[in-house]
C-alpha angles and dihedrals in degrees: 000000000000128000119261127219119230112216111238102240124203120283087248088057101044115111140145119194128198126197137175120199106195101187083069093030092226133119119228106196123184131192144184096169105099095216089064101036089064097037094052080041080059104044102026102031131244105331114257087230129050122208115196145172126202079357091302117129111243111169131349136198143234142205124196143171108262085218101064090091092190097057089047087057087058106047086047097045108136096210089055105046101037119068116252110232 
C-alpha cells in the first residue's frame, strides 16, 4: 500500500485525542497534527479511519489492544503528543 499524505491543518484545528475504554480494554486514539499522524503511521500502521477534507487526508484513528504494552507506550509517548518548543 502506498503511503498517504496527511494535509498540514491550521494550528486552531489541530487536535489528538486519546481514549481508553476500559470495559473493552482498547485504546481509540485520534490525530490531526501531522507530526503525530506519521509517527504513529510508522509505529501503529496505517489508521483504521480516515478523516478528509476536499478528498485530502487530515487525521486518521487507531484501535488497539490496552494490553500491548509496547504500542501503549507509543500512543502515550510525551514527546509525541505535546508540542516541542
Amino acid at each position: 500500500m502506498a503511503k498517504k499524505k496527511i494535509k498540514t491543518v491550521s494550528l486552531e484545528e489541530q487536535e489528538t485525542t486519546i481514549n481508553v475504554d476500559y470495559f473493552s480494554k482498547t485504546i481509540s486514539a485520534f490525530t490531526s497534527k501531522k507530526s503525530v499522524y506519521d509517527k504513529w503511521c510508522k509505529d501503529l500502521g496505517e489508521p483504521i479511519e480516515i478523516a478528509t477534507e476536499k478528498g485530502r487526508i487530515v487525521g486518521g484513528t487507531w484501535r488497539i489492544p490496552a494490553e500491548d504494552r509496547n504500542i501503549t507506550k507509543k500512543i502515550f509517548s510525551i514527546s509525541t503528543v505535546v508540542p516541542k518548543k
